[in-house]
C-alpha positions as a printed Julia matrix, in Angstrom:
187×3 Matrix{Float64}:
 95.36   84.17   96.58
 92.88   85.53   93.93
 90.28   83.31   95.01
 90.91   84.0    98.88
 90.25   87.22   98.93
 87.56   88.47  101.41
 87.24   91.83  102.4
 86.5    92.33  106.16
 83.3    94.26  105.94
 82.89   94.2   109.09
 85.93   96.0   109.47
 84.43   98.61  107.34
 81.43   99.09  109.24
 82.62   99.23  112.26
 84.55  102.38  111.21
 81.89  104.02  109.34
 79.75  103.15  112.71
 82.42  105.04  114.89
 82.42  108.03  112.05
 78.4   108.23  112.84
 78.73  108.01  116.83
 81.33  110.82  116.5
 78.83  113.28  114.18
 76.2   112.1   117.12
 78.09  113.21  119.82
 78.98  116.81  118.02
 75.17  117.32  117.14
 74.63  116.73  120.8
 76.98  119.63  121.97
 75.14  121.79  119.96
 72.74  124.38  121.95
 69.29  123.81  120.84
 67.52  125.84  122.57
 66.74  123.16  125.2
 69.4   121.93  127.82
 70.99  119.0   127.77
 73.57  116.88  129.47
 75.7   116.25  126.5
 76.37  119.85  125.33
 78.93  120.41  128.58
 80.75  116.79  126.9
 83.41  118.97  125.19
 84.13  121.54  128.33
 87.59  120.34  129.98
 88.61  121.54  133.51
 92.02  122.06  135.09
 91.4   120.17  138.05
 94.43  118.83  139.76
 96.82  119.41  137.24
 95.1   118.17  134.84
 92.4   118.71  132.13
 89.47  116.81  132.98
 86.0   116.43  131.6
 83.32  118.23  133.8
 81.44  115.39  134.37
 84.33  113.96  136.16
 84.28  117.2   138.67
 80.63  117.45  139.27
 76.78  115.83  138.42
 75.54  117.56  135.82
 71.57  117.52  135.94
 68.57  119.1   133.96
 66.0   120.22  136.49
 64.29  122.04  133.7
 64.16  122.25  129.95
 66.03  125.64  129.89
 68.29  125.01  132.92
 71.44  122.8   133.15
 73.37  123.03  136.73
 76.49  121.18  137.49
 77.16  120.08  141.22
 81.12  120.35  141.97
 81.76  117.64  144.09
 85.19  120.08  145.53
 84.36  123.38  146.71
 87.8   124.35  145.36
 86.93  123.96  142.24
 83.81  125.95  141.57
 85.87  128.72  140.46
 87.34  126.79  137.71
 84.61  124.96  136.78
 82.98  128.38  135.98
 85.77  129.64  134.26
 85.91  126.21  131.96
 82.02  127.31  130.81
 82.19  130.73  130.41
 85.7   129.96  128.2
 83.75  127.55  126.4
 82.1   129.86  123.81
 79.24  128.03  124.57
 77.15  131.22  124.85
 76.09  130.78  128.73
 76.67  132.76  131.41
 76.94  130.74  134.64
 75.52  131.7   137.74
 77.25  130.67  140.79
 74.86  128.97  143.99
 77.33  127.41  147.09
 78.69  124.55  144.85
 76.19  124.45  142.41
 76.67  126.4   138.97
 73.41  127.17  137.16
 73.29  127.71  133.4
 70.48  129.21  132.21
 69.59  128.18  128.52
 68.73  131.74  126.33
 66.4   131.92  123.7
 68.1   131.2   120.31
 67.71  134.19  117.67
 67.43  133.93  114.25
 70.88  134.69  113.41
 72.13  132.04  116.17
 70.23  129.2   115.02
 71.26  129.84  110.97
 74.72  129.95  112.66
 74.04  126.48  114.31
 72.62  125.0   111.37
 76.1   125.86  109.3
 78.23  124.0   112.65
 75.92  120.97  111.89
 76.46  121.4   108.59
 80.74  121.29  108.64
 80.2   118.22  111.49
 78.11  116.4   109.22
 80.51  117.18  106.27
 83.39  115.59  108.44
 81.67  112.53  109.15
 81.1   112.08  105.35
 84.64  112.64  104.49
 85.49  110.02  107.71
 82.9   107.5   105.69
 84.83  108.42  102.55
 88.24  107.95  103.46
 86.66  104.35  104.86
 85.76  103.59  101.75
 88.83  104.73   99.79
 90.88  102.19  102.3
 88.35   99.14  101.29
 89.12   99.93   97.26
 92.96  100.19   97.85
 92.28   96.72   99.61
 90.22   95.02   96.28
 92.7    97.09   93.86
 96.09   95.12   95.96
 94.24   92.02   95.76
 93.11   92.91   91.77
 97.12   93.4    91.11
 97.78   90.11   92.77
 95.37   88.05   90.6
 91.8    88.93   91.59
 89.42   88.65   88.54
 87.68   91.6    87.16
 84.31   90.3    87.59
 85.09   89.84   91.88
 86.55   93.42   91.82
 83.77   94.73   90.64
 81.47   92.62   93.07
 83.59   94.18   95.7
 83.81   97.39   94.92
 80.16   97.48   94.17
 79.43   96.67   98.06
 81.76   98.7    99.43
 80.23  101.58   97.4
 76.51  100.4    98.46
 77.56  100.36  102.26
 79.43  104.04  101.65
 75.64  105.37  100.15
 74.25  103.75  103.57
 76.27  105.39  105.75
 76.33  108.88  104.05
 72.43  108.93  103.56
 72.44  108.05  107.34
 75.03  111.34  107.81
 72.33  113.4   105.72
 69.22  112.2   107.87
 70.96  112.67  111.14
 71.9   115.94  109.92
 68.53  117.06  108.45
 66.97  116.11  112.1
 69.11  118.19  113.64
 68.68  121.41  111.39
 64.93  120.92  112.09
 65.66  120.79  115.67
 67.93  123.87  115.86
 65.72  126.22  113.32
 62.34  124.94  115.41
 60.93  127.89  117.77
């Protein structure tokens, strides 16, 4: 088996991938300032017995850079949708029009956007920990296949590119997160 041994990089990738589409879809739930789609993503609302993602209960649009409506598609649940958003602690007050709810993006202060920058921080943190525990699953792979037989010389071969693809993905974590810092502290 010693000679056999391949590890399934691919494997690995693909979960460090999925660790970098998650911190992706946090940063995009962040408020920036600017509205966006995305950052209603993580509001669920009890629609039919049920908690359901608000895209699934309405269109959500951006007419404008500081204005995000939503269009409920059921008159009877406007009031929940509302409810949903202001429960959020998203930091918007919606403003009810017939079945459309209008959320109008405020300015960020200071102390708001330093607060933002820390959230981005811990998300970015997570993902790097995700990428970590990735790579502490590909050595426990090379270290079973070390104990049954694998020369020293392929171990270290092994480990060496799981470690190189781990630096890849966690300076990819740090860009990602320095991008977003610029965009949440920018005026």
């Amino acid at each position: 088996m010693s000679d056999d041994f391949i590890l399934d990089t691919d494997d690995l990738t693909r979960r460090m991938d999925g660790a970098i589409a998650n911190l992706r879809t946090e940063f995009g739930s962040l408020r920036t300032g600017r509205g966006s789609a995305s950052m209603l993503e993580p509001v669920m609302v009890d629609a039919y017995g049920s908690m359901t993602p608000i895209n699934q209960v309405g269109t959500v649009n951006v007419p404008e850079p500081r204005m995000v409506t939503v269009n409920v598609w059921d008159k009877g649940l406007v009031g929940k949708v509302e409810k949903a958003i202001r429960e959020s602690g998203l930091g918007i007050n919606p403003q009810l029009n017939g079945t459309i709810i209008m959320l109008p993006i405020p300015e960020l202060n200071e102390e708001r956007r330093r607060e933002l920058s820390k959230v981005a921080g811990t998300y970015a943190e997570n993902a790097r920990v995700s990428i970590r525990n990735v790579r502490r699953d590909g050595m426990d792979q090379i270290k079973k296949a070390k104990n049954d037989g694998m020369s020293e010389d392929d171990q270290k071969l092994w480990e060496s590119e799981v470690q190189d693809l781990t630096n890849d993905y966690i300076k990819r974590v740090d860009v990602a997160l320095d991008a977003k810092q610029e965009e949440i502290m920018q005026v």
